[in-house]
Steps between C-alpha positions, in 0.01 A plus 500: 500500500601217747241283573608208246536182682813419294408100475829454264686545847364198590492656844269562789591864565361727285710599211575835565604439862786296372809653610777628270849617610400627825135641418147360388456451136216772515723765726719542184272640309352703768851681542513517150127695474569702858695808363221596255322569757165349406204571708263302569787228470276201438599099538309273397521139679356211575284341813837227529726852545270715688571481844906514412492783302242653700710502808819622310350751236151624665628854645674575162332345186109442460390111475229414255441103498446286219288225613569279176759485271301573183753699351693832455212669404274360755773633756500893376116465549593367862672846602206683264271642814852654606611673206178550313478910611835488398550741178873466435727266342493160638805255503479149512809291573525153548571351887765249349708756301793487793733671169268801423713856605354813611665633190302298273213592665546864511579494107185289405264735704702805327462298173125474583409815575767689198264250249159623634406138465221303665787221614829428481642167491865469611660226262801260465673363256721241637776262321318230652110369426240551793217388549351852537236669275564640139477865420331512159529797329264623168642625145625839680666374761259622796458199771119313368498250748722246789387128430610246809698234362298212566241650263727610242530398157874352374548816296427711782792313757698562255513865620786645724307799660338354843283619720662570856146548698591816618259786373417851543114590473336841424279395793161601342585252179614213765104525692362478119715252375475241819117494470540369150736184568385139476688196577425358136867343438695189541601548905114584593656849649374839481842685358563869523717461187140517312484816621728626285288381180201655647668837520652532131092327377401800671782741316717538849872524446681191602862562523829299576805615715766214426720427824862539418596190717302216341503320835318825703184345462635134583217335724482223678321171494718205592780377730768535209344879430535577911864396445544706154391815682709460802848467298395800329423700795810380672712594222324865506538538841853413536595719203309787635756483812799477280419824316462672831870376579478183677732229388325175440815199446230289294152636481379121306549355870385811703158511627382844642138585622356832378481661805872446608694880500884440421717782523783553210822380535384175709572157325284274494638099396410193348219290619374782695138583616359833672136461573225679663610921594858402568735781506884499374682799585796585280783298486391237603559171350263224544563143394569294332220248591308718757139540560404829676120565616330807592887651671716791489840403425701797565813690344799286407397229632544123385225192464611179367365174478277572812103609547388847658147471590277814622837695638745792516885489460665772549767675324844309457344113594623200349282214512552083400564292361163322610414741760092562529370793636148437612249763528516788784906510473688784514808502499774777523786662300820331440343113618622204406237240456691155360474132446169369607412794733128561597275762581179581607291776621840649687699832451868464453737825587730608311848335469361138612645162391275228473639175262471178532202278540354765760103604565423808619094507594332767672827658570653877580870443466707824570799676296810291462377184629664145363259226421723117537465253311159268540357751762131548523217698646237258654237717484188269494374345850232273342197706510630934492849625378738711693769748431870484546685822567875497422699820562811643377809376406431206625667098413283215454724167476462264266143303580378699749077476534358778687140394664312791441406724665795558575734846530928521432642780662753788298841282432359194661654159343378128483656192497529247242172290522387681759099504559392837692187498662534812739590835406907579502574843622757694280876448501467114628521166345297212493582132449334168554192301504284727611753769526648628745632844584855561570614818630638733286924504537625767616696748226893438468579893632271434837705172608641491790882546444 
């Protein structure tokens, strides 16, 4: 269910689309429901979602629409011409449920069908009131009934079991049950919690699996709840990588996405954040205070205090502080990136130097090469860029600007400040404004004695 609006966002975009440490709101639960394997897998949104989720879920989940928000119940009878053939067990999870596991839902569905019962509610009993429905149980202790709290009486909030809106349905009892609801309470909603009381009027089982963690079925409904659920997540995240051996310096100021793959024995510091697929190989430390994006950051390497954006470092790299790699880099084994160096869309070979206040844009720089101080790549003409093409083992003095595009010969060398705007062949040096060539000198054992 996902087609709420959410209006205690106070937000435009629809509440599930909201995003939360690196996914949609909604996409957590859908990883959480994936590996039972549920087919049809049906979501339920709204007309203010459709086209989003329709172009990002279509080819894998089926879309029913709920073209008002009259309720929960009113959105199971939304996917109903989809699952009404449908003679197995139906679950029913809640779109803003980002803390729901797929081991919570694989024991309430084995819960369900070990009870033989018409439904199973999953429940919570947390430390802390919410304003969820009440689980109201009869003289024998079998589930009677879920009132919502806004119709509740005061001896009825004062019970701890809530309701978490996640459900499994003999499917055959759900079709009976939904024809029966009305929206006769205080919201003017049609509630599938009433469904429950319908089944037990009609002698169906009701029963209760109680979720170990009371915050599994944790939803969310307002800025401060969005916030809640991301800590939590963060904090389960980052301890998931520190079981599998990855040392985390302080996880309360580490911020990693869930599709980031560490390997163990890397170290991730302080004030760290890894977002998007990144990839750390092992030992590699990164931070403190570095953001990496969608990269690979390869074996032993080190990122501090700089941003890696859309890139690959190989093995043995050092990089910062306050270096940015910009998407398209690559840059090879045993670099040195430093102070204030840039780089975009350009491959680095191994063994290269680059510090300094230096921009490398739309660049192939070969093995060995040293990057001076303040040079730059001007890549950018006004209206199409251009590559440069650097070879091997080659010297660039301190504020040298290359006008690409523009090639540097094997072992060539520039000046300091020059500004090269024709290609220099290998083995030669070139100074001034624009540059000149010199002549390569002759080597000391082909002098003339």
């Amino acid at each position: 269910m996902a087609a709420g609006l959410g209006t205690r966002m106070k937000s435009s975009r629809p509440k599930h689309l909201h995003p939360l440490l690196g996914r949609r709101l909604l996409d957590w639960v859908l990883e959480a429901v994936r590996p039972l394997d549920p087919s049809p897998f049906v979501v339920v949104v709204s007309p203010e979602s459709r086209e989003e989720l329709r172009a990002s879920l279509a080819d894998e989940f089926e879309l029913a629409i709920q073209e008002e928000p009259r309720g929960t119940g009113d959105a199971i009878a939304a996917a109903r011409d989809r699952l009404e053939d449908f003679r197995g067990d139906v679950l029913v999870v809640a779109g803003d449920s980002p803390l729901l596991t797929s081991d919570v839902l694989e024991d309430l569905v084995a819960a369900h069908r070990r009870e033989s019962a018409a439904v199973t509610v999953l429940s919570i009993e947390p430390n802390e009131p919410r304003p969820y429905g009440r689980l109201l149980r009869d003289e024998r202790g079998e589930l009677a009934a879920i009132v919502e709290e806004t119709d509740a009486t005061p001896e009825q909030l004062a019970v701890r079991e809530l309701n978490s809106s996640t459900y499994v349905f003999s499917g055959a009892d759900l079709w009976r049950a939904l024809g029966r609801l009305e929206a006769a309470n205080a919201q003017g909603e049609i509630y599938l919690t009433d469904a429950v009381r319908h089944l037990v009027a009609d002698g169906r089982r009701a029963a209760v699996y109680r979720a170990a963690d009371p915050r599994a079925g944790d939803g969310v409904n307002t800025r401060d709840d969005l916030a809640q659920a991301t800590a939590a997540l963060r904090e389960r995240v980052v301890r998931e990588h520190m079981v599998a051996g990855v040392t985390v310096v302080d996880p309360s100021s580490t911020w990693i996405e869930p599709d980031v793959s560490i390997e163990p024995d890397a170290v991730i510091h302080p004030f760290t954040i890894l977002r998007g697929r990144t990839v750390v190989r092992a030992g590699a430390e990164v931070g403190p205070h570095a953001v990496v994006v969608d990269s690979e950051i390869g074996r032993d390497c080190s990122v501090w205090a700089s941003i890696v954006e859309g890139s690959v470092v190989e093995d043995g790299v050092t990089i910062g502080p306050l270096s940015h790699l910009r998407p398209g880099s690559h840059v090879g084994a045993g670099s040195e990136i430093g102070n204030f160096a840039e780089i975009k869309n350009s491959r680095l070979g191994p063994g290269v130097r680059q510090h300094h206040a230096s921009y490398l844009g739309d660049a192939d720089v070969g093995a060995g090469t040293n990057v001076g101080a303040g040079s730059i790549t001007a890549n950018y003409d006004g209206s199409r860029k251009h590559r440069t093409t650097i070879g091997e083992r080659v010297f660039l003095g301190v504020d040298t600007m290359l006008r690409a595009p523009v090639t540097i010969g094997d072992d060539a060398r520039t000046g300091a400040g020059a500004v090269v705007t024709r290609d220099v062949p290998p083995r030669t040096l070139a100074v001034g404004v624009p540059a000149r060539i010199r002549k390569p000198r002759p080597k000391p054992d082909s002098e003339p004695r």
